[in-house]
mmCIF file of the N, C-alpha and C atoms, coordinates in Angstrom:
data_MODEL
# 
_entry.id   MODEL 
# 
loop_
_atom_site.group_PDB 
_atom_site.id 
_atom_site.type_symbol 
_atom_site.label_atom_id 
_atom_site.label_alt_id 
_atom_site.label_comp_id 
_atom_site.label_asym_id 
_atom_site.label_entity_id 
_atom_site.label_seq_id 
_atom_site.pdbx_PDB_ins_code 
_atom_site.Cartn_x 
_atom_site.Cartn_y 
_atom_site.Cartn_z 
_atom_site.occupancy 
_atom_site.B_iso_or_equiv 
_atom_site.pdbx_formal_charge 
_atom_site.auth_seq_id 
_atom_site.auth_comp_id 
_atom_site.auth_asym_id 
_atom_site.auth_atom_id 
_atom_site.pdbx_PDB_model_num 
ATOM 1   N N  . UNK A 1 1  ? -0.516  -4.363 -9.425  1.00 0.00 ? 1  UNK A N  1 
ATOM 2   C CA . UNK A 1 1  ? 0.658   -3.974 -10.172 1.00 0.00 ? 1  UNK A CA 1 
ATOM 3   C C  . UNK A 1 1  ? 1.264   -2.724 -9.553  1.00 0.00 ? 1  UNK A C  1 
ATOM 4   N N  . UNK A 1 2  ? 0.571   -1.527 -9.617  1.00 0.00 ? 2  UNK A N  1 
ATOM 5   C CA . UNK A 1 2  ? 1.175   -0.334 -8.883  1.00 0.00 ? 2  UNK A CA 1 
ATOM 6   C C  . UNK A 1 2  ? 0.163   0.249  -8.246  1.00 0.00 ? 2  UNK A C  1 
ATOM 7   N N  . UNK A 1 3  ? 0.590   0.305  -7.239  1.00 0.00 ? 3  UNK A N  1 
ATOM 8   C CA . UNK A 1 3  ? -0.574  0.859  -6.050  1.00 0.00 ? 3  UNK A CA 1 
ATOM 9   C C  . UNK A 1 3  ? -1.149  2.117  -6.467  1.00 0.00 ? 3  UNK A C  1 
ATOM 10  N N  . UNK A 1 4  ? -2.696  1.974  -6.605  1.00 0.00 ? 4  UNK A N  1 
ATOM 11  C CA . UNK A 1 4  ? -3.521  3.101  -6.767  1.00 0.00 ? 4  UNK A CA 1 
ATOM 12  C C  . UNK A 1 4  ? -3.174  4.994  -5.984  1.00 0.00 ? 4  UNK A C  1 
ATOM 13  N N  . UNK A 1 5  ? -3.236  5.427  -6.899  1.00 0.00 ? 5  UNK A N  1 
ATOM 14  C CA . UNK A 1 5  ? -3.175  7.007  -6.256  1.00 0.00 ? 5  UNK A CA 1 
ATOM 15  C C  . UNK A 1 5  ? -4.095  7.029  -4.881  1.00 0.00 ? 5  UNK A C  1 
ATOM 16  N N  . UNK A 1 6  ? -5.257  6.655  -5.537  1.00 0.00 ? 6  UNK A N  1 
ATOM 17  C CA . UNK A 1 6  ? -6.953  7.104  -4.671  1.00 0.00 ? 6  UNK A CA 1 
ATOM 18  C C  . UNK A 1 6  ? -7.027  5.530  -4.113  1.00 0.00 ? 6  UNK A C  1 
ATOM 19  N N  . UNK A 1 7  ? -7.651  5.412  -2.477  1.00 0.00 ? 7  UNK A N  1 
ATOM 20  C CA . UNK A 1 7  ? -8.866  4.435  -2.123  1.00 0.00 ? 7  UNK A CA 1 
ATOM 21  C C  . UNK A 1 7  ? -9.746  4.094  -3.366  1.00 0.00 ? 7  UNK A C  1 
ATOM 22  N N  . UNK A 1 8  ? -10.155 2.754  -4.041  1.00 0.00 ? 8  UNK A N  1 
ATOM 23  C CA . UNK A 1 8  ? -11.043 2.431  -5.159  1.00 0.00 ? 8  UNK A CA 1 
ATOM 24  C C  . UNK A 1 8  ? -12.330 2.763  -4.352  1.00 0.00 ? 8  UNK A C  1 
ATOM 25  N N  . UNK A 1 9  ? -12.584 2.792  -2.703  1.00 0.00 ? 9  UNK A N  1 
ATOM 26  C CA . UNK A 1 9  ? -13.714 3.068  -1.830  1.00 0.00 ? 9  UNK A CA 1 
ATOM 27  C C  . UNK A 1 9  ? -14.336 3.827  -1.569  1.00 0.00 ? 9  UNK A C  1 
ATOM 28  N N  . UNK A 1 10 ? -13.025 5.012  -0.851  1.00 0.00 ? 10 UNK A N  1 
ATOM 29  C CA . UNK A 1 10 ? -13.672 6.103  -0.238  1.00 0.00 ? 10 UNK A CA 1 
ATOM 30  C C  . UNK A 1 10 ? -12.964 7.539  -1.068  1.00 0.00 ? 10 UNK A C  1 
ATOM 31  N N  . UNK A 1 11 ? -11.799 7.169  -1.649  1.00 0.00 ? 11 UNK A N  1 
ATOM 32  C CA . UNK A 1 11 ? -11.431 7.988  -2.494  1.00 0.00 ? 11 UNK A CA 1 
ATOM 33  C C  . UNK A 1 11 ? -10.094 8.850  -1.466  1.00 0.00 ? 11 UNK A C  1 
ATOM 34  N N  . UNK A 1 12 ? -9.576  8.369  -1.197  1.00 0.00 ? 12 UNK A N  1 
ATOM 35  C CA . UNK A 1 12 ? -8.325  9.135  -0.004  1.00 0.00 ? 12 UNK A CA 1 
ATOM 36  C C  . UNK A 1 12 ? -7.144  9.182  -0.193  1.00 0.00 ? 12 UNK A C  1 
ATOM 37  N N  . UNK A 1 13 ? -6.228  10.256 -1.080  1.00 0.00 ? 13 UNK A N  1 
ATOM 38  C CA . UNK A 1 13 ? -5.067  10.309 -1.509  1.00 0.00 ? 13 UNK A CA 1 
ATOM 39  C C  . UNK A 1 13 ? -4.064  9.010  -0.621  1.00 0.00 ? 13 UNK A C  1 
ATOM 40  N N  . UNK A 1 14 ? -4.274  7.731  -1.161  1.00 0.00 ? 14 UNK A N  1 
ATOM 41  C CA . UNK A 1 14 ? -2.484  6.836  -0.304  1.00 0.00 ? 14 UNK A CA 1 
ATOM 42  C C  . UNK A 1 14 ? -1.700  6.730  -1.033  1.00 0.00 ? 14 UNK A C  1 
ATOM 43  N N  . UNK A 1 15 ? -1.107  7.147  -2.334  1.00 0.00 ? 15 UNK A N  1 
ATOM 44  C CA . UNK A 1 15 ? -0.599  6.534  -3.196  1.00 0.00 ? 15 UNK A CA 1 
ATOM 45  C C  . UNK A 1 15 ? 0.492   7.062  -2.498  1.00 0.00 ? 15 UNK A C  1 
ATOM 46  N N  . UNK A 1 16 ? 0.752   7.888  -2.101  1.00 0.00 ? 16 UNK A N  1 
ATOM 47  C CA . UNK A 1 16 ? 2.464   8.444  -1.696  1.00 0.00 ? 16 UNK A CA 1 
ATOM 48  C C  . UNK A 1 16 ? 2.895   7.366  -0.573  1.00 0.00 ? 16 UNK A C  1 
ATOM 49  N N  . UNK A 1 17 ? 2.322   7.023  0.465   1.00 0.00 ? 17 UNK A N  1 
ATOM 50  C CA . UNK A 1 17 ? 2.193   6.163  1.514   1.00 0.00 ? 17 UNK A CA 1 
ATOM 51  C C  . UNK A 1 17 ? 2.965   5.128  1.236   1.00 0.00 ? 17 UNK A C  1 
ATOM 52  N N  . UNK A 1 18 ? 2.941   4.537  0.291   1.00 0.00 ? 18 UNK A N  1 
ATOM 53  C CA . UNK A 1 18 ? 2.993   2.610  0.132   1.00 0.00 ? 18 UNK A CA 1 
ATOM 54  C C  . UNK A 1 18 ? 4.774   2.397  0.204   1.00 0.00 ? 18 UNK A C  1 
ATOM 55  N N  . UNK A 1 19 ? 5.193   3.477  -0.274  1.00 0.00 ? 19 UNK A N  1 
ATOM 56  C CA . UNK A 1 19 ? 6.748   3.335  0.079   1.00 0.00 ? 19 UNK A CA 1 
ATOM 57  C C  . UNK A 1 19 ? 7.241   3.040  1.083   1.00 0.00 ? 19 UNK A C  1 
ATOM 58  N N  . UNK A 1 20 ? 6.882   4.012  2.161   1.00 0.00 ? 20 UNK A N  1 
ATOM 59  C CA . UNK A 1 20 ? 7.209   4.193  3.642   1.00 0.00 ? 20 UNK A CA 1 
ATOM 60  C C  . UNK A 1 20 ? 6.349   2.928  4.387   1.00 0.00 ? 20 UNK A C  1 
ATOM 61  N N  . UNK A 1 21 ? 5.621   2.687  4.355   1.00 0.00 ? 21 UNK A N  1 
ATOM 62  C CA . UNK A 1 21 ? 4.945   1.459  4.442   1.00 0.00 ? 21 UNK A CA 1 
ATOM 63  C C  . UNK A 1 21 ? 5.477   0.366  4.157   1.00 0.00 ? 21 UNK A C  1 
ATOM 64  N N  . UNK A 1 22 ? 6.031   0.254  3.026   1.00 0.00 ? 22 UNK A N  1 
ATOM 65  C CA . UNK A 1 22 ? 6.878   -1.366 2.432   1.00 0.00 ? 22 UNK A CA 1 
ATOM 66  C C  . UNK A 1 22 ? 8.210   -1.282 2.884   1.00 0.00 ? 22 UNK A C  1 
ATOM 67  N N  . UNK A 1 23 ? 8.760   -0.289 3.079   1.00 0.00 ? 23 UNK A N  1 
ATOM 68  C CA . UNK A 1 23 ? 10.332  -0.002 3.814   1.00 0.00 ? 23 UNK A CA 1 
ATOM 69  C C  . UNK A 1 23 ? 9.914   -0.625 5.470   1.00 0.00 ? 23 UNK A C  1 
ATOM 70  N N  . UNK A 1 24 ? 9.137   -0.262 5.795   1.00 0.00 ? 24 UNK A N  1 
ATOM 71  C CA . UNK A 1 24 ? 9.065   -0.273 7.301   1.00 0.00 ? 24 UNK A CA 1 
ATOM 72  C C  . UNK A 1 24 ? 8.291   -1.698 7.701   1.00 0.00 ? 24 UNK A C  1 
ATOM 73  N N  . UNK A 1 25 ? 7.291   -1.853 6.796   1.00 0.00 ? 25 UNK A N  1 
ATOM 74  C CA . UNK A 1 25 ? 7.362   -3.302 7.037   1.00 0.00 ? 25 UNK A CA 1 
ATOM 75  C C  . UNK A 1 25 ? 8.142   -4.689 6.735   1.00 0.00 ? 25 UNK A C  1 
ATOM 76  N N  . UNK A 1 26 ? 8.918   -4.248 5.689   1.00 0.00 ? 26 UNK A N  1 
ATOM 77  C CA . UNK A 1 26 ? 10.045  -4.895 4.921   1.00 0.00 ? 26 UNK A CA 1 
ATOM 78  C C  . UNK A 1 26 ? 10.958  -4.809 6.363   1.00 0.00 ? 26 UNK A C  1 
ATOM 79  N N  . UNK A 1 27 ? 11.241  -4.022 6.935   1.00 0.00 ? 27 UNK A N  1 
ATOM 80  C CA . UNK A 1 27 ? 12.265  -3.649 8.186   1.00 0.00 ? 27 UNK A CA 1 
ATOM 81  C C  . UNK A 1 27 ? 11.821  -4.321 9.490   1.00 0.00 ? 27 UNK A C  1 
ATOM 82  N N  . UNK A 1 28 ? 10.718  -5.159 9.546   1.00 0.00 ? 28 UNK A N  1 
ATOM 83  C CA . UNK A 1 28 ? 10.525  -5.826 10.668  1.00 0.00 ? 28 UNK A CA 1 
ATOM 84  C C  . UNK A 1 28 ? 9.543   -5.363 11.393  1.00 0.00 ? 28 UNK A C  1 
ATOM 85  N N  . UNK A 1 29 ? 8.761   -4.055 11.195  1.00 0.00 ? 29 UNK A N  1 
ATOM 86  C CA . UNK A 1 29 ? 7.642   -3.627 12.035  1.00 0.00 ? 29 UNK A CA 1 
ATOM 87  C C  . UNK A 1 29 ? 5.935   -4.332 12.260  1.00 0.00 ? 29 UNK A C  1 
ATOM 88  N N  . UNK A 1 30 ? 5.434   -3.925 13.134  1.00 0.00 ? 30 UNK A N  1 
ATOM 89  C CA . UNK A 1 30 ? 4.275   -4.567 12.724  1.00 0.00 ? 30 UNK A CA 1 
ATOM 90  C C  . UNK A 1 30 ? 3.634   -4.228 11.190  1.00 0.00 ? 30 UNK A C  1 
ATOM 91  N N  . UNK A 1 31 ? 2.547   -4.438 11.052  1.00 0.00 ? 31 UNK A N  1 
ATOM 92  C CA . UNK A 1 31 ? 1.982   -3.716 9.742   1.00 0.00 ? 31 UNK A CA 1 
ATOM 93  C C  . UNK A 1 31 ? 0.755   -3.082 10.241  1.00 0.00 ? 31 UNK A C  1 
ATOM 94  N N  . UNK A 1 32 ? -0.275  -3.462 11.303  1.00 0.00 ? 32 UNK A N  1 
ATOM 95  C CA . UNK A 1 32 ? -1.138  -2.662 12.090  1.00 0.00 ? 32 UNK A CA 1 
ATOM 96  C C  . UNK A 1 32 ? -0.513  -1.598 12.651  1.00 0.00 ? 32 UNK A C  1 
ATOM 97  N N  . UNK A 1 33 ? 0.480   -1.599 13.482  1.00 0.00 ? 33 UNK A N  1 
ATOM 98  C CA . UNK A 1 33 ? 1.429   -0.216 13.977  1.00 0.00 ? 33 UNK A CA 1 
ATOM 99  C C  . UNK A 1 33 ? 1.391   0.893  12.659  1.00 0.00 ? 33 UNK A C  1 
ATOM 100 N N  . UNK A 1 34 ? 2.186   0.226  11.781  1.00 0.00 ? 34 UNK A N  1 
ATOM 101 C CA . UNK A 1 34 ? 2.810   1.260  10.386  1.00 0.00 ? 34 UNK A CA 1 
ATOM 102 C C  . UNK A 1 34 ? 1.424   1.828  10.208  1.00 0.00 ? 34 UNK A C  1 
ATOM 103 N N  . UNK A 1 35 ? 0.461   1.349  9.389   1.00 0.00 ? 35 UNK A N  1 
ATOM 104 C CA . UNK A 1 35 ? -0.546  1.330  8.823   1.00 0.00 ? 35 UNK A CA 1 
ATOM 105 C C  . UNK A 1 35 ? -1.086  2.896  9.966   1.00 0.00 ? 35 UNK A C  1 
ATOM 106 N N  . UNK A 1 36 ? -1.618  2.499  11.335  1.00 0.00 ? 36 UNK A N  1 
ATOM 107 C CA . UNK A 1 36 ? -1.789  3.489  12.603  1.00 0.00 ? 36 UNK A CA 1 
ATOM 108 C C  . UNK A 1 36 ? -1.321  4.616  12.153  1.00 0.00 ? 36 UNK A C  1 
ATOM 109 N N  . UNK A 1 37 ? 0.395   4.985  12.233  1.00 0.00 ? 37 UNK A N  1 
ATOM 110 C CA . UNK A 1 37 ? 1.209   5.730  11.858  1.00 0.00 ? 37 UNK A CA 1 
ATOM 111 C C  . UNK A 1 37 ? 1.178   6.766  10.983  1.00 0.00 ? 37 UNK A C  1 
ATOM 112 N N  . UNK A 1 38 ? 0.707   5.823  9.815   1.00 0.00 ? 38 UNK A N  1 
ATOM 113 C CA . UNK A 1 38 ? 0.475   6.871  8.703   1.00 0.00 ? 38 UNK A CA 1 
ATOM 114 C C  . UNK A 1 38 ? -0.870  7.243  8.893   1.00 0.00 ? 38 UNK A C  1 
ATOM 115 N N  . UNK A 1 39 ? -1.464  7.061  9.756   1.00 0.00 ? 39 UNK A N  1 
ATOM 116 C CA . UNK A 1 39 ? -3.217  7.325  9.597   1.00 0.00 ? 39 UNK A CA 1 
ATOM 117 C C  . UNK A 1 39 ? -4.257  7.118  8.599   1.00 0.00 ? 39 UNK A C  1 
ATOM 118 N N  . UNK A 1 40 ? -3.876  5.346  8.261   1.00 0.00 ? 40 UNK A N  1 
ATOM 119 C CA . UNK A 1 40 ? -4.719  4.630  7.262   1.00 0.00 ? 40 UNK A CA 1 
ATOM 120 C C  . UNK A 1 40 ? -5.380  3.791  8.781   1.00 0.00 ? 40 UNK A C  1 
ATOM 121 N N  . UNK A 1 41 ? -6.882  5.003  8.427   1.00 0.00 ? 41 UNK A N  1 
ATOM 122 C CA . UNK A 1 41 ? -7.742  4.349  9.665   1.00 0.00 ? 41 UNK A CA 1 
ATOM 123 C C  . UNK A 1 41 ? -8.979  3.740  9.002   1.00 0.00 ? 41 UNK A C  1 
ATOM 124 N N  . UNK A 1 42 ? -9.414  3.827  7.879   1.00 0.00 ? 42 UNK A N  1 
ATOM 125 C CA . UNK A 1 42 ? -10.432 3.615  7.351   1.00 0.00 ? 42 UNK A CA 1 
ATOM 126 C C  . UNK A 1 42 ? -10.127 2.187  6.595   1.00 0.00 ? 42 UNK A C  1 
ATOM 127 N N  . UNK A 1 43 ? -11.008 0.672  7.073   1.00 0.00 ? 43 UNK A N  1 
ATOM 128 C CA . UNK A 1 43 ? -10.611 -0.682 6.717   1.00 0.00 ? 43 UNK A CA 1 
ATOM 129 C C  . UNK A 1 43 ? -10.264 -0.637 4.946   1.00 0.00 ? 43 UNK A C  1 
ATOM 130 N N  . UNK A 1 44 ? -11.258 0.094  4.158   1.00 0.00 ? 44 UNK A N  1 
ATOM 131 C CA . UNK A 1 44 ? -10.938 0.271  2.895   1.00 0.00 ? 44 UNK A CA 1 
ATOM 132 C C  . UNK A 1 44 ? -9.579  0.601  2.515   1.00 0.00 ? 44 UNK A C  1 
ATOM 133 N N  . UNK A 1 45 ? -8.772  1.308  2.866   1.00 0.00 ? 45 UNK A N  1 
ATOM 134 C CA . UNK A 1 45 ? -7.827  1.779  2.605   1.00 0.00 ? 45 UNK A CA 1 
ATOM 135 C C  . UNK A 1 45 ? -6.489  0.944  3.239   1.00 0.00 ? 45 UNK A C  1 
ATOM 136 N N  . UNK A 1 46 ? -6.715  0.271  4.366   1.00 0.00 ? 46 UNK A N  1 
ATOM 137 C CA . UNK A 1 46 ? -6.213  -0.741 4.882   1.00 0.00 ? 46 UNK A CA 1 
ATOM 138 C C  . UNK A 1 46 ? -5.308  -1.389 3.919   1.00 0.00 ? 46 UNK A C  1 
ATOM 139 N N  . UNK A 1 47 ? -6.476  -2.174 3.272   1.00 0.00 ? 47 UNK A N  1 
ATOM 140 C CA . UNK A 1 47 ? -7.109  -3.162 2.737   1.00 0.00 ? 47 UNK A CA 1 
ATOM 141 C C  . UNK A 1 47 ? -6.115  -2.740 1.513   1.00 0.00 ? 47 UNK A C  1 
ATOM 142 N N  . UNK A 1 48 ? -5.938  -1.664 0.793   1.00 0.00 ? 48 UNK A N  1 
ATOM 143 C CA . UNK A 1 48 ? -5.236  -1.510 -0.234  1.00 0.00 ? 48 UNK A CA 1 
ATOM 144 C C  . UNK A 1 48 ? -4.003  -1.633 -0.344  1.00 0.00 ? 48 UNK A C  1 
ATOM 145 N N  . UNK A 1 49 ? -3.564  -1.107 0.644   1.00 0.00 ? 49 UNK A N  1 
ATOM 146 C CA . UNK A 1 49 ? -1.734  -1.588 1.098   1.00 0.00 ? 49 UNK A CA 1 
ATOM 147 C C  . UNK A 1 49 ? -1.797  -3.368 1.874   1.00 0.00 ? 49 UNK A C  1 
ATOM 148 N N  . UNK A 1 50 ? -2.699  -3.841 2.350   1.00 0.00 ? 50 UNK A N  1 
ATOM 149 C CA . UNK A 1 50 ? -2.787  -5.159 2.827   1.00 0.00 ? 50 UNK A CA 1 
ATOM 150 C C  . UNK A 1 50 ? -2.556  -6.122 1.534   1.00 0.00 ? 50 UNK A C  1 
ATOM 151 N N  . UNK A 1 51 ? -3.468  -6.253 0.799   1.00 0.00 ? 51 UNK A N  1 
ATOM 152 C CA . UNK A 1 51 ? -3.337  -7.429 -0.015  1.00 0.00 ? 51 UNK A CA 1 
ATOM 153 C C  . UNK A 1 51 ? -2.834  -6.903 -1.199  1.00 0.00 ? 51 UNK A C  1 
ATOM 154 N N  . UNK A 1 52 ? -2.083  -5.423 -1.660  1.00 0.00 ? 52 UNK A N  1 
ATOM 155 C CA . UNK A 1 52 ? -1.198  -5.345 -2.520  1.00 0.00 ? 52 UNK A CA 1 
ATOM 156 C C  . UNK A 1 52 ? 0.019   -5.921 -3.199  1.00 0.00 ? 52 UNK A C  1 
ATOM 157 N N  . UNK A 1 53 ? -0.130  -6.278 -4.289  1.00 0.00 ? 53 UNK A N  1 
ATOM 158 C CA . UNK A 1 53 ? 0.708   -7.615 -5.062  1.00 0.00 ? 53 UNK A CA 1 
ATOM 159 C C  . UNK A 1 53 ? 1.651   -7.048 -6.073  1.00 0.00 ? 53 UNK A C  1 
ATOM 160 N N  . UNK A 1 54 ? 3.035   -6.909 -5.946  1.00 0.00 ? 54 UNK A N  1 
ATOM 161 C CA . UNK A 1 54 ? 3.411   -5.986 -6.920  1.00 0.00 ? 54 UNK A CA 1 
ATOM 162 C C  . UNK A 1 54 ? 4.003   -6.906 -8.133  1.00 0.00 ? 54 UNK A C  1 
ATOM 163 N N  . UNK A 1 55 ? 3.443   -6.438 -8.912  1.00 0.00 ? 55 UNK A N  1 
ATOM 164 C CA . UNK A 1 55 ? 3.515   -7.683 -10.307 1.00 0.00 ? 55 UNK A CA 1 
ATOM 165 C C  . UNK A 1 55 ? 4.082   -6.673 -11.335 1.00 0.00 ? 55 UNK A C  1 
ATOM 166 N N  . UNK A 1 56 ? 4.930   -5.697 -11.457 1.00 0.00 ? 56 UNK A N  1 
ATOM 167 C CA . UNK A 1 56 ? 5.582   -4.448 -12.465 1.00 0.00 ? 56 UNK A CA 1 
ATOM 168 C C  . UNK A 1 56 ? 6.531   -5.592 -12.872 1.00 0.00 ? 56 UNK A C  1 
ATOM 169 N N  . UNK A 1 57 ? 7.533   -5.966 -12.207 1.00 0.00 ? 57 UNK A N  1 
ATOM 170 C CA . UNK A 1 57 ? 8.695   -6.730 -12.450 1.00 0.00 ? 57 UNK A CA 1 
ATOM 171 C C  . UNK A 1 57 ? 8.389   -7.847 -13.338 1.00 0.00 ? 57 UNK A C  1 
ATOM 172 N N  . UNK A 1 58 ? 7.208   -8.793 -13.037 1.00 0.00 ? 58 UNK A N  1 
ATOM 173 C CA . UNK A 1 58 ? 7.136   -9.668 -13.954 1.00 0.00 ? 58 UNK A CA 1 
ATOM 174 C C  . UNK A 1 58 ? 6.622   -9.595 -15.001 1.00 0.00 ? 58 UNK A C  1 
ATOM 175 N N  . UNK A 1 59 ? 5.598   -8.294 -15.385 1.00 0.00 ? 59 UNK A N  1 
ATOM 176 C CA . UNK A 1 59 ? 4.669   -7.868 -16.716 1.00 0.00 ? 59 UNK A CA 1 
ATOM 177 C C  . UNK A 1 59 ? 6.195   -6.954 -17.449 1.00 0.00 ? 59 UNK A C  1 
ATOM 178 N N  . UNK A 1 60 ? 6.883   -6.317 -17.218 1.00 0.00 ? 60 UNK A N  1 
ATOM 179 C CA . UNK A 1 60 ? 7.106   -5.368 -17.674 1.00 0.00 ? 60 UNK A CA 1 
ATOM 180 C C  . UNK A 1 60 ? 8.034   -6.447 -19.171 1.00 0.00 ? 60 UNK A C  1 
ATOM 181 N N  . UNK A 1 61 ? 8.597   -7.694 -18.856 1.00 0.00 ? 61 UNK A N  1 
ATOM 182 C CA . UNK A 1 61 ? 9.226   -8.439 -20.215 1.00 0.00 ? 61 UNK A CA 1 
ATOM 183 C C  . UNK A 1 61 ? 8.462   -8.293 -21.392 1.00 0.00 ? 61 UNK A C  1 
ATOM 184 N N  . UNK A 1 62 ? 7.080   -8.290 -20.987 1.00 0.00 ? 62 UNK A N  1 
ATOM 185 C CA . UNK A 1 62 ? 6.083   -8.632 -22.116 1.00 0.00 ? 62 UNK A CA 1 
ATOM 186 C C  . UNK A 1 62 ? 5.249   -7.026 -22.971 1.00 0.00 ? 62 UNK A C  1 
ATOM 187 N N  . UNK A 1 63 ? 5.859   -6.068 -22.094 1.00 0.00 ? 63 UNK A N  1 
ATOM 188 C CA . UNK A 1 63 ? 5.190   -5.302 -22.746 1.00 0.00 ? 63 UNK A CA 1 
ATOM 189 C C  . UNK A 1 63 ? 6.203   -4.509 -23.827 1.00 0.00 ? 63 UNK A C  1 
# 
């Protein structure tokens, strides 16, 4: 739904990240490059902007 502040793993402030990340991959970049970039080197943390699903838009009718 909304991307975690902290790694659930190792505990590593990304929450500011995921913007600049979804702009730039939204824009045609790789996502290994971006990811590099911002210095999400640790697979855990990867992993959090990788299979992130943003589901706000469709919960928010029901609440």
């Amino acid at each position: 739904m909304i991307i975690p502040v902290r790694c659930f793993t190792c505990g590593k402030v990304i929450g500011q990240l995921y913007d600049e990340f979804n702009l730039r991959v939204q824009g045609g970049e790789d996502a290994k490059k971006v990811l590099d970039e911002l210095g999400l080197e640790r697979y855990c943390c990867r992993r959090m902007f990788l299979t992130h699903v943003d589901l706000i838009d469709q919960i928010m009718p029901y609440s």
